[in-house]
N, C-alpha and C positions, 0 to 999 in steps of 0.2 A: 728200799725200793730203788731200783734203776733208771736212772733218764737218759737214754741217748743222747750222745751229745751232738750239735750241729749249727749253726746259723741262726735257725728258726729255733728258739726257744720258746717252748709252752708248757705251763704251768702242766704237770701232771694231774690225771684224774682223778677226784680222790674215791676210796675204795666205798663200795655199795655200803647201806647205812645198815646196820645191826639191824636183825629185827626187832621191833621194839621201841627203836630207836630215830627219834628226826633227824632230815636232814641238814644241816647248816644252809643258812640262806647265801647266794652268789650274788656278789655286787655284779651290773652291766653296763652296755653304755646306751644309750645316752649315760651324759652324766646327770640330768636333769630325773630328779625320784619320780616315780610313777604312782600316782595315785592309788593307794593301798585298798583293796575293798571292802565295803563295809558289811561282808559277808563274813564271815567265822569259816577258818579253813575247816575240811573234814577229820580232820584230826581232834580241834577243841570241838565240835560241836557235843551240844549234849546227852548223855548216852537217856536213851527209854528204858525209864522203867515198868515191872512187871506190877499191874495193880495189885498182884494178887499176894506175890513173894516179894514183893521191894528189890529185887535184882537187878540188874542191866542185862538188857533183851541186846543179845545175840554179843558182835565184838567191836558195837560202836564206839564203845568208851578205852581210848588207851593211851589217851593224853592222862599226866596225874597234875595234881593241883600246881605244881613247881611249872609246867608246861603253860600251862593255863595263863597265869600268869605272866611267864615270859613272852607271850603271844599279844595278848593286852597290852603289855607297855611296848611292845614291837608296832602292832597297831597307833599306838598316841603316838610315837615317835616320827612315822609317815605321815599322819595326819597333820603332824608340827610343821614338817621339812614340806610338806605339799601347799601347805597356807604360806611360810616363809617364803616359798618358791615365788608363790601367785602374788605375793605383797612386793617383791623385790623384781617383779619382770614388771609389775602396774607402775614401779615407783619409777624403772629408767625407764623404761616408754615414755611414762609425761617427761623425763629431761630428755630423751631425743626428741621429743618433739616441740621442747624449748629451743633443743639448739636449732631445729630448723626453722625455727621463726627469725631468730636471729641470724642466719644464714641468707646474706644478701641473692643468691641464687639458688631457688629451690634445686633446679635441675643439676647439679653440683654434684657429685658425690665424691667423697674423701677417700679413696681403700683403704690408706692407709689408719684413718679415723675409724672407719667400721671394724677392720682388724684389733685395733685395739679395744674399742666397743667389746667386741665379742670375747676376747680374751678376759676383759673389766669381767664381763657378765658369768663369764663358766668359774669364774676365780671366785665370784663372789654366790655362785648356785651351786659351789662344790661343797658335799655334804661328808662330814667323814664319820669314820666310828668312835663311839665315846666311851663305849664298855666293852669293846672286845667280844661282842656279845651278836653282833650285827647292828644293834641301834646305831642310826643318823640324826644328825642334829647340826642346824644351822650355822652360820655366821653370826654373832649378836647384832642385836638392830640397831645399836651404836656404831659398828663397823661400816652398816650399810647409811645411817644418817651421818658421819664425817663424808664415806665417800660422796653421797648425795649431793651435800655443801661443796668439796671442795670443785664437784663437774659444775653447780652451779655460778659460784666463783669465777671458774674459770672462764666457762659461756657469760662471764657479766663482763671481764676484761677483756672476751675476744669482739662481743657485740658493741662497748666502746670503742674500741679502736678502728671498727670498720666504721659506727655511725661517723667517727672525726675524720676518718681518709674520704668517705663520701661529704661529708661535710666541704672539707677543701678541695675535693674535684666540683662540687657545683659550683664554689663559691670563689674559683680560682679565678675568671673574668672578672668578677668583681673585684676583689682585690686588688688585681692587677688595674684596672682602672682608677680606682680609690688612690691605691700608690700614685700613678699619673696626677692624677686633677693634686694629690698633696705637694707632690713633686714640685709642679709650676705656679702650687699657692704661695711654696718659700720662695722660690726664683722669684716670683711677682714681689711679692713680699718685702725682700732684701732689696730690690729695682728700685720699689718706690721708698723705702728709709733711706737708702743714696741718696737720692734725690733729694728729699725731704735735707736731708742733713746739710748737703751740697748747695742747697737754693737758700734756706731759709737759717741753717745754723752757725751761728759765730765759729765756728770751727775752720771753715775754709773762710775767713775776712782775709781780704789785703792790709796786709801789714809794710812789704816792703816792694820798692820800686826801683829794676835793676835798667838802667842806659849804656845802652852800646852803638859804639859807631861812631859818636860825636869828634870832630876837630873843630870846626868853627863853630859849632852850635852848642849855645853853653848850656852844660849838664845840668848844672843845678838852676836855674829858669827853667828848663821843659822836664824837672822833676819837680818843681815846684807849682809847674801849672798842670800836671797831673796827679794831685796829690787831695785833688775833689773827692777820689774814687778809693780814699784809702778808708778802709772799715768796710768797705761791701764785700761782701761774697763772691768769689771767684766767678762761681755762677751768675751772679746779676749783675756782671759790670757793664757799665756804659759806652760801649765800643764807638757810640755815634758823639758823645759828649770827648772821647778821646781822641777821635777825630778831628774834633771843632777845635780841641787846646793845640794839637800838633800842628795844624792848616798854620796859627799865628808865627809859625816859624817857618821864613821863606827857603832859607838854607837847606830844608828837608825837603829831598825831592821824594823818598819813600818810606815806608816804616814797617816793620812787622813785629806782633806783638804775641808774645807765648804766655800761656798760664804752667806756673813753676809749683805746684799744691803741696802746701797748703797755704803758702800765705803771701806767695810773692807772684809778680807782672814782672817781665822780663821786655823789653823795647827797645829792638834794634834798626835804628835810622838809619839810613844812607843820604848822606849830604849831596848836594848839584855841586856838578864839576865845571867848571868855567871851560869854553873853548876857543873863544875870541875875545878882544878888546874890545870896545867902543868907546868912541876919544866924545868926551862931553866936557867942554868948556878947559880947562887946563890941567885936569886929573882923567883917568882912564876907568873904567866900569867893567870888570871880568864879568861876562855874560855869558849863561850856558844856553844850551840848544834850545829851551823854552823859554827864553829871552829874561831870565830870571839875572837880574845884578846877585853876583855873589859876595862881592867886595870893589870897592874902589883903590884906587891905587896914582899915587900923583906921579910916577913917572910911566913910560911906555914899559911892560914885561917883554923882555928880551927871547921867553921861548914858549908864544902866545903871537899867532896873527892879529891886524889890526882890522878889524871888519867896516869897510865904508859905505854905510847902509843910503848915505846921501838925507835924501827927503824919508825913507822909509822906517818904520817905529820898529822897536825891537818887540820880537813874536812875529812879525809878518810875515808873509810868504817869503818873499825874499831873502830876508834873514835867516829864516829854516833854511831854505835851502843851502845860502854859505855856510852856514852849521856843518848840513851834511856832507858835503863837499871837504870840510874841513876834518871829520871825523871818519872820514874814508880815505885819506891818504895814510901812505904808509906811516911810521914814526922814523925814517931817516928823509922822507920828502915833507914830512910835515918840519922840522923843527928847522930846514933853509928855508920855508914859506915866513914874509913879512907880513904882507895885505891879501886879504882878499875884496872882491869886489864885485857886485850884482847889477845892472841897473834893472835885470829883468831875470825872472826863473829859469830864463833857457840860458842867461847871456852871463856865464859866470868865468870870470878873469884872476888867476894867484898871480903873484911877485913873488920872487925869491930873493935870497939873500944878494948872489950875482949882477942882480939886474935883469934875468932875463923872469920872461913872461909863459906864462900857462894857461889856453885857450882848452877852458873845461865845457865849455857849454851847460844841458841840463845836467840835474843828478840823476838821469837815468842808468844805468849800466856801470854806474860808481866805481866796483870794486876791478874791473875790465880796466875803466882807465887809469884808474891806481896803479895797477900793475904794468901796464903801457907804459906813463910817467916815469916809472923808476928806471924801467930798461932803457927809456931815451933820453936820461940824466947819464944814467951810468955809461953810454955807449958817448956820449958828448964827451964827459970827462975821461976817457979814455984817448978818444982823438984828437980833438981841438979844447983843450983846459982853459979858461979864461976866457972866451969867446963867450958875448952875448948874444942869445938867441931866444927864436919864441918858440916852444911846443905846442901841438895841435894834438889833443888826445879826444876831440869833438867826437870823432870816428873813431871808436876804440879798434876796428879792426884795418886802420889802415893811418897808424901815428906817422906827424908830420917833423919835420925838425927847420926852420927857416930862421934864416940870416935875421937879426932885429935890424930895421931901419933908423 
């Protein structure tokens, strides 16, 4: 027989059935079997017979027994594929309708999940022939309880993983706070064992006691009368008891003291600097600006003024002020100054080495007349060298230079 040939390929017809003879059943689509009826085609039904002759009335009968049969088990085989059908559409129904329980958004739909759904379902409602014969027959209900299992499975590992992403999307604020407060429990934590360790543990004691600075002030005495404080804790030392031991030593005019951790004081003194003499009985008394004796000394210092305080006590007003007076001249006008002399705070008088005199008045405006001084030193020794005379830097803006009588 001939088929045109063309693009569109279709199965040819097949030729009108003998008579006599059935037709072969045509599979169609849907692919889902159609519920066979439970009517007996006109073919098997049973032929009437004749009460009278036992015949078959008329040409009901033309199915033979091989037919007959063949039709019966054609029948149970739809009846199978029809229950199979209805047990395997009931069975994914309740798991799509697990998975949308577990599906955080009803309103959701997946295409791409339905697509496969649907493909799952015609794969597994595809019925084929077994005998060559037209009979269909199922997938085994072991094919269909694995797959069951493993879509359950699967909906149980996708339903945890959303309850734990929703779990840490609510619980993300908290967390995040939890971390905080743990955060500055350790910081707190750590703060106070510092402390703890720093204040009260032998680990940070004073052990050693380092002195700096000293020339007349002897090391080993003001290391020895600071040595109350050795064993305490860096943190607990006595800053006011170190006070009261340094005070006994007059030569220190200042002090400052470092912690070196973990075991050592570091104390660095700065000694008073003498700036004048004062003649007391047949020895000499180097006195600094706060009338402190640094040292005595039995003959006059040669590059050291002699301060004539007369009736006045050292510390006085007075006295400060020759101080200042004395510590505001330059160091090439300071070291030709012999005496100085006060009788009063405004009324302040140098000697130099020359002979000649230096009418300072108060210490106001100091460093003006310092600088006046030196130019009408050096302007003197420029022109008349060896001549005594008295400067007037009273007035810093208008220095005097006059003949001494």
């Amino acid at each position: 027989m001939k088929r045109p040939e063309g693009f569109d390929e279709r199965p040819a017809r097949p030729d009108a059935a003998a008579d006599g003879a059935s037709a072969p059943r045509q599979r169609r689509t849907p692919l889902m079997p159609r519920r066979p009826s439970r009517e007996p085609e006109p073919e098997a039904q049973e032929a009437r017979l004749d009460p009278a002759t036992d015949e078959p009335v008329g040409e009901a009968v033309t199915a033979t027994a091989d037919d007959a049969s063949t039709t019966s088990a054609r029948d149970r085989a739809g009846a199978l594929a029809g229950a199979a059908g209805r047990r395997l559409g009931a069975g994914l129904s309740s798991v799509a309708g697990r998975l949308r329980e577990y599906t955080p958004d009803e309103d959701h739909h997946d295409p791409e999940a339905e697509r496969r759904d649907a493909e799952r379902f015609a794969r597994l409602t595809d019925l084929h022939d077994a005998d060559g014969h037209g009979s269909e027959r199922p997938i085994g209900a072991g094919v269909r309880a694995a797959e069951t299992a493993r879509e359950a499975r699967v909906a149980k590992r996708r339903r945890r993983l959303l309850e734990r992403a929703e779990v840490r999307r609510f619980t993300r604020r908290s967390r995040h706070r939890r971390a905080a407060w743990i955060t500055a429990a350790s910081i707190f934590l750590v703060f106070g064992v510092s402390i703890l360790v720093a204040v009260f543990s032998p680990l940070m004691a004073l052990q050693t006691i380092e002195i700096k600075g000293t020339n007349r002030v002897d090391e080993t005495q003001l290391r020895q009368a600071l040595s109350d404080q050795i064993g305490t804790p860096l943190a607990r030392l006595d800053f006011g008891a170190i006070k009261k031991d340094i005070a006994g030593f007059p030569l220190i005019e200042s002090y400052v003291t470092e912690e070196a951790p973990p075991h050592t004081l570091v104390v660095t003194v700065t000694e008073r600097t003498p700036v004048v003499a004062v003649q007391s009985g047949k020895s000499f008394d180097l006195v600094d600006p706060a009338g402190i004796v640094v040292q005595s000394s039995p003959k006059q210092p040669t590059n050291m003024p002699v301060a004539d305080i007369g009736h006045a006590k050292l510390g006085s007003s007075e006295f400060r002020t020759m101080t200042e007076v004395v510590l505001a001249l330059p160091s090439t006008v300071r070291q030709q100054v012999t005496s100085v002399k006060g009788s009063t705070a405004d009324d302040v008088t140098l000697t130099l080495k020359d002979g000649s005199t230096v009418v300072w008045g108060n210490p106001e405006q100091s460093d003006a007349k310092a600088a006046l001084l030196a130019a009408l030193v050096k302007d003197h020794a420029a022109r008349n060298p060896g001549v005594v005379v008295e400067y007037d830097v009273s007035a810093p803006d208008n220095g005097v230079i006059r003949a001494k009588k």
